[in-house]
C-alpha positions as a Python dict, from the first residue, in 0.01 Angstrom:
ca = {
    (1, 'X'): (0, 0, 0),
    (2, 'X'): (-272, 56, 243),
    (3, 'X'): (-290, 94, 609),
    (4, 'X'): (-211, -244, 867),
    (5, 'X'): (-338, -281, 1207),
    (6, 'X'): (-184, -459, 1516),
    (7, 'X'): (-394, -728, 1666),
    (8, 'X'): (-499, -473, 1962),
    (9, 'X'): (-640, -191, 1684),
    (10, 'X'): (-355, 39, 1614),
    (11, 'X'): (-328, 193, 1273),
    (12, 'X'): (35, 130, 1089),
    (13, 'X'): (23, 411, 796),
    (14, 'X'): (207, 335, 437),
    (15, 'X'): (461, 608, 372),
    (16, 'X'): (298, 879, 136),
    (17, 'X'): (-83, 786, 273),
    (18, 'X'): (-368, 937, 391),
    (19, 'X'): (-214, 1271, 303),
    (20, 'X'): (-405, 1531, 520),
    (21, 'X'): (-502, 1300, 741),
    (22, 'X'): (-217, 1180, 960),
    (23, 'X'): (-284, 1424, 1206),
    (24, 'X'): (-618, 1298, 1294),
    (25, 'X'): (-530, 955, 1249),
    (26, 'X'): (-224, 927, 1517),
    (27, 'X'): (-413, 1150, 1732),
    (28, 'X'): (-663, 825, 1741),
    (29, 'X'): (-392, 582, 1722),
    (30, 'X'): (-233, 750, 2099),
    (31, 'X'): (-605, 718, 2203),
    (32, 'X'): (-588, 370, 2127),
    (33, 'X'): (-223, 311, 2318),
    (34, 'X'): (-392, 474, 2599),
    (35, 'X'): (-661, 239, 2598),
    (36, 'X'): (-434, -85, 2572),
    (37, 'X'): (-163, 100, 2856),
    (38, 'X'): (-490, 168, 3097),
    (39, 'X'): (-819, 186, 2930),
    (40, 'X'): (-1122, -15, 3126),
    (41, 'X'): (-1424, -164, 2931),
    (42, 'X'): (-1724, -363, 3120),
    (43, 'X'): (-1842, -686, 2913),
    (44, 'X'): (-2148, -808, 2891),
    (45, 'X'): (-2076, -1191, 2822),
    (46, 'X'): (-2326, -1433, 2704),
    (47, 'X'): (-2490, -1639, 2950),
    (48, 'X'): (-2395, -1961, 2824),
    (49, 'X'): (-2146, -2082, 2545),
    (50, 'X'): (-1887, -1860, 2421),
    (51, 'X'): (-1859, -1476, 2394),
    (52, 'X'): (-1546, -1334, 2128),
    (53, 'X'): (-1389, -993, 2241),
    (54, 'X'): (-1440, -775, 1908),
    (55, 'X'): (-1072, -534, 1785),
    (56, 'X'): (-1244, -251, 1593),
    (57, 'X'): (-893, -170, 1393),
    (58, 'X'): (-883, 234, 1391),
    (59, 'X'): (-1133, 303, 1654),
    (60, 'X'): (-1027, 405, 1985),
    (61, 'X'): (-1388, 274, 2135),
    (62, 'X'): (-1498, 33, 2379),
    (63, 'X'): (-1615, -155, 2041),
    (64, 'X'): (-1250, -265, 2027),
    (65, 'X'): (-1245, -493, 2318),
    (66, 'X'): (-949, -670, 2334),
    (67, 'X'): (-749, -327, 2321),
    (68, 'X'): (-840, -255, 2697),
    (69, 'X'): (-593, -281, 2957),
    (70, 'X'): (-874, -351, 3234),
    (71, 'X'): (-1182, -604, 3145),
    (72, 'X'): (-1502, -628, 3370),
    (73, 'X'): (-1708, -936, 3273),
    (74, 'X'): (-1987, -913, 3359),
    (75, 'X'): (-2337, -1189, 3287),
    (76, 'X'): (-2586, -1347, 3486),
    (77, 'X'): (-2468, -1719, 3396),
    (78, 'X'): (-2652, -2019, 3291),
    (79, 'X'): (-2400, -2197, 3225),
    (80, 'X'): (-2011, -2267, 3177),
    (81, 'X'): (-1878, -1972, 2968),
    (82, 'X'): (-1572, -1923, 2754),
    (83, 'X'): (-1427, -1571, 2673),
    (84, 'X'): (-1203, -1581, 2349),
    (85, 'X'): (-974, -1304, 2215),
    (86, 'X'): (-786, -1360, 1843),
    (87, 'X'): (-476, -1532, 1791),
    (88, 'X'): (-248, -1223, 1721),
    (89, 'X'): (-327, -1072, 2055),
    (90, 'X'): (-54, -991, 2278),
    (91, 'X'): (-119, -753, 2613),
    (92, 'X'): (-119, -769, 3000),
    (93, 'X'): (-465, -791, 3111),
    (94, 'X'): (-643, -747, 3438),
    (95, 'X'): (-939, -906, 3432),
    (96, 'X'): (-1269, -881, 3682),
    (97, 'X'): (-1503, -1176, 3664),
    (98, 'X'): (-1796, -987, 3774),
    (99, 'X'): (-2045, -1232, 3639),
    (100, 'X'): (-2317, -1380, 3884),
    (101, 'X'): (-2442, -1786, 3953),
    (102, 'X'): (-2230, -2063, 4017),
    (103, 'X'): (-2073, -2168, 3693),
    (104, 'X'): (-1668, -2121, 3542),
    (105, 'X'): (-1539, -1807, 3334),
    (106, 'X'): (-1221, -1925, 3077),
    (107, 'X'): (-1035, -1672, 2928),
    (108, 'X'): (-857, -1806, 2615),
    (109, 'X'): (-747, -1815, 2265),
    (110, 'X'): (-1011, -1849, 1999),
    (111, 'X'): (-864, -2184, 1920),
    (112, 'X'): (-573, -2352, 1970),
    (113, 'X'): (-460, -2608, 2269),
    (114, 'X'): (-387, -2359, 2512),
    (115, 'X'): (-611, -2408, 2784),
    (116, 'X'): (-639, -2047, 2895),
    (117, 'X'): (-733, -1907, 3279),
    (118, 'X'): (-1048, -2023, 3413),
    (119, 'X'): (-1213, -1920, 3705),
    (120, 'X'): (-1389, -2160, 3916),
    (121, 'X'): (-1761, -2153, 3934),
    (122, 'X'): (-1697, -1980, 4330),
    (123, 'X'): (-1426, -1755, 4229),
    (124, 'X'): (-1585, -1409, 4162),
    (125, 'X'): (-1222, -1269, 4179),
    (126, 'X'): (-952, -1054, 3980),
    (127, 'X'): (-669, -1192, 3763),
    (128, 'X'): (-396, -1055, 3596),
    (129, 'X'): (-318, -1215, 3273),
    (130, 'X'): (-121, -1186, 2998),
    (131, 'X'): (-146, -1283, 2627),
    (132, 'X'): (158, -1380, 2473),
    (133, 'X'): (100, -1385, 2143),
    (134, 'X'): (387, -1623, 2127),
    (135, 'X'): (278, -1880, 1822),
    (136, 'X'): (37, -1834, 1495),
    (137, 'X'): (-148, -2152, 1598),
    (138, 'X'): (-134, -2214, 1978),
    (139, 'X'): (-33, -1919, 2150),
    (140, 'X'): (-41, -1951, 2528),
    (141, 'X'): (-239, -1736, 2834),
    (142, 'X'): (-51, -1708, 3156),
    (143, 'X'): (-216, -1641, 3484),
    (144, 'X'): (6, -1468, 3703),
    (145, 'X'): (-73, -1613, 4015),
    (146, 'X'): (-245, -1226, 4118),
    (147, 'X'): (-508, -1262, 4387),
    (148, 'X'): (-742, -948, 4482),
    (149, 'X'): (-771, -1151, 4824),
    (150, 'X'): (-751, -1471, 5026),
    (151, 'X'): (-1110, -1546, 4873),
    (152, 'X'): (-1004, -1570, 4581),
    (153, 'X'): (-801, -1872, 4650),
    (154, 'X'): (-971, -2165, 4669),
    (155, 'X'): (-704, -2433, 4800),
    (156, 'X'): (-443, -2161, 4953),
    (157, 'X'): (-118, -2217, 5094),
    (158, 'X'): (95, -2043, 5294),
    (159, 'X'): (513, -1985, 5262),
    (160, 'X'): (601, -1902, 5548),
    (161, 'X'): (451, -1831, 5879),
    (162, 'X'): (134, -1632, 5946),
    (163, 'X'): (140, -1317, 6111),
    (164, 'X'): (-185, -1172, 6251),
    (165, 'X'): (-34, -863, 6354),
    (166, 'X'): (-229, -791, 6637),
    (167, 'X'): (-583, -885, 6465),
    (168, 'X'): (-754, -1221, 6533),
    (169, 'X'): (-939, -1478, 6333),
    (170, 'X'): (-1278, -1438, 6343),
    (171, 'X'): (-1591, -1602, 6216),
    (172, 'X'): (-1944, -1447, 6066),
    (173, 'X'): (-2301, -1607, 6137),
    (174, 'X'): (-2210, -1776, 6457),
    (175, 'X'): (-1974, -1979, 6248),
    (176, 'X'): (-1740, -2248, 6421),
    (177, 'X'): (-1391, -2232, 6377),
    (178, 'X'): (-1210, -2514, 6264),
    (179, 'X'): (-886, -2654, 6258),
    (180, 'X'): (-857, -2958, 6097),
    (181, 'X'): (-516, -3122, 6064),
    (182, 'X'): (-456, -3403, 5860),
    (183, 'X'): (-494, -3788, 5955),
    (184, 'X'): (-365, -3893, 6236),
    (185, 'X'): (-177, -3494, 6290),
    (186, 'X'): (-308, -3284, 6630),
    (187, 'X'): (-306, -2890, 6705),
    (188, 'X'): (-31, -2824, 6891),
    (189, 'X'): (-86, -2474, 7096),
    (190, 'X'): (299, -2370, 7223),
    (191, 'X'): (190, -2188, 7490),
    (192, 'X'): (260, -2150, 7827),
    (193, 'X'): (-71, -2088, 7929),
    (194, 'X'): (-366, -2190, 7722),
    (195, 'X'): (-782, -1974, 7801),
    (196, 'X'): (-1080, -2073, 7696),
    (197, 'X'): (-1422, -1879, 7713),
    (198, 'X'): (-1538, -1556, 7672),
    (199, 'X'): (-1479, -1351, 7920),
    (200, 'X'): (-1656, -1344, 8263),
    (201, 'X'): (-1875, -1605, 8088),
    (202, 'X'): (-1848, -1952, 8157),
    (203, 'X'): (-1619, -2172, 8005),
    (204, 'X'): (-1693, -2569, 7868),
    (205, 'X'): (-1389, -2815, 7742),
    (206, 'X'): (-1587, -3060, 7549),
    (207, 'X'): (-1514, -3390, 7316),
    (208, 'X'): (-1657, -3342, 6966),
    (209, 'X'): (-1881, -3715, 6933),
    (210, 'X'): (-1884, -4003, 7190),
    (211, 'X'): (-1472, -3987, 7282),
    (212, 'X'): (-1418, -3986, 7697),
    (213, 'X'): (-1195, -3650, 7740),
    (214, 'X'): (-829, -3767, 7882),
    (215, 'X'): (-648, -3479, 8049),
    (216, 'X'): (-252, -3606, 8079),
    (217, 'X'): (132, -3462, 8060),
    (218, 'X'): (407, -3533, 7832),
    (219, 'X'): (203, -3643, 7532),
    (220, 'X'): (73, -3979, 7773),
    (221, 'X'): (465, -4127, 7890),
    (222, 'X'): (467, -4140, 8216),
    (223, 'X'): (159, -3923, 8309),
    (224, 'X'): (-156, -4017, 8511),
    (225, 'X'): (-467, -3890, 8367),
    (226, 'X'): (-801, -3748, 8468),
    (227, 'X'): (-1066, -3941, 8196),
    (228, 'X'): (-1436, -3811, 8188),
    (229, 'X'): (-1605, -4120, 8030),
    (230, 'X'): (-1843, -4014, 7781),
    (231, 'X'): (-2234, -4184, 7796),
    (232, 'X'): (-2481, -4171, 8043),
    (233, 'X'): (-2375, -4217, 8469),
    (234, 'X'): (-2002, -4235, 8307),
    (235, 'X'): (-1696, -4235, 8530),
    (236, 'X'): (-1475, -3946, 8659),
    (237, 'X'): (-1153, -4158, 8675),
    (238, 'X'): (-871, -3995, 8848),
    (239, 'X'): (-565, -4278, 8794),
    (240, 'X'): (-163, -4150, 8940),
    (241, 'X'): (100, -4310, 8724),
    (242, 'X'): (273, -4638, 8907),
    (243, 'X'): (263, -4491, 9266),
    (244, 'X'): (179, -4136, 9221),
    (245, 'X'): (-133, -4097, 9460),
    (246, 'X'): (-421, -3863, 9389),
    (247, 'X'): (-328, -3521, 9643),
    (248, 'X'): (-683, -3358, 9718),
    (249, 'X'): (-640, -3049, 9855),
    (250, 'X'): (-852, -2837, 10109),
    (251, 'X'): (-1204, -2929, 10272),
    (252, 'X'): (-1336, -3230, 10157),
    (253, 'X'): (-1691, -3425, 10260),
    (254, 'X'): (-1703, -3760, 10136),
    (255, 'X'): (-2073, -3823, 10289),
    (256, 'X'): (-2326, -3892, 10059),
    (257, 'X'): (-2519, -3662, 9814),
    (258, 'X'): (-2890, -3597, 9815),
    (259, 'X'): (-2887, -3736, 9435),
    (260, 'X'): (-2724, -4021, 9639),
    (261, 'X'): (-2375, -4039, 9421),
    (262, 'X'): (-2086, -4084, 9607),
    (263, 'X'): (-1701, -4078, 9566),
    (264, 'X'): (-1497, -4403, 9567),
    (265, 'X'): (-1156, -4403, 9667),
    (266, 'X'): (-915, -4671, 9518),
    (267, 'X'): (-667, -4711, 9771),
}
């Protein structure tokens, strides 16, 4: 009988074949396990449609695609793009969607109803996937959940709580940063003592929109409040809960301005 090959290019040699030969021939075969434990071949996908991932049985070659541990893609996209390997493959890929423009990379079976790994059309990341090989019709590719970085993740979540470790968030480009929470949620700072501003520069506490700004205690129960009314010539209200009284401390001269505004005390 002749010579079979696995689905990642290995040569399987019939007993009493290729007399004279075997030592050439499992010399390429290790080449070829080296290749599939490690090896690293750079893609160049087509730039729309679908691009199949050649097995050169025998050759231990970047022709035999699929038998590479480590897969670059690479393309300058015009579209959507599907990667296909065959339906025999089995092997633990990582994968490098180095391909350019805003459209999705799927890895998958040639066919089948596996859905395979896709990348979205922002995700220029790294995956690590494997091929399980695990049916003749509709085998299945698993993505491992790998991520080269936070970028890579376009919806992340955390499990547990987030240490900085002595670094801070920053922005690029003059970028704001924002913390959003959901609905009707707030940002709760548990801190004793909250700063704002750079430093020595000077410092502005500011409504985002047309909002007055409220400054209170104890989330509003039994609190006065200081309320900035937002709009033009708005009030500075200063209002003590029940019978609190507004304490103003130090030198104080109610006369007047020149710009002829004045301070009115509710008494």
């Amino acid at each position: 009988m002749a010579s079979t090959y696995t689905g990642l290019g290995v040569q399987l040699m019939e007993t009493g074949e290729k007399a004279g030969t075997w030592g050439t021939l499992t010399n390429t075969n290790w080449n070829i396990i080296e290749q599939i434990s490690g090896g690293y071949v750079s893609i160049a996908c087509n730039t729309t449609g679908a691009t199949t991932l050649a097995v050169s049985d025998g050759a231990a070659t970047d022709a035999n695609q699929v038998g590479h541990r480590v897969i670059n893609l690479t393309a300058a996209l015009a579209g959507n793009i599907t990667v296909t390997i065959p339906l025999d493959v089995q092997q633990l890929y990582i994968i490098k969607n180095a391909t350019t423009e805003a459209y999705t990379v799927t890895f998958k079976y040639v066919s089948g109803s596996d859905a395979g790994v896709t990348w979205s059309a922002t995700d220029k990341g790294t995956k690590i996937v494997y091929a399980t090989a695990n049916d003749a019709t509709n085998p299945a590719l698993i993505d491992t959940g790998f991520l080269s970085g936070v970028v890579d993740d376009t919806s992340p979540q955390l499990g547990g709580n987030l240490d900085c470790n002595g670094n801070d968030i920053v922005s690029t480009s003059n970028a704001d940063i924002d913390i959003i929470p959901n609905g009707t949620g707030d940002v709760n700072l548990g801190a004793d003592t909250v700063q704002v501003g750079d430093n020595d520069a000077n410092a502005t506490l500011t409504t985002q929109g047309t909002g007055d700004l409220i400054l209170n205690t104890n989330n509003g129960t039994n609190a006065g409040n200081i309320t900035l009314a937002d709009g033009a010539a708005g009030t500075i209200s200063l209002t003590p809960d029940t019978t609190g009284i507004v304490d103003i401390q130090g030198s104080m001269n109610p006369s007047l301005s020149s710009t002829g505004k004045a301070m009115i005390l509710g008494f």
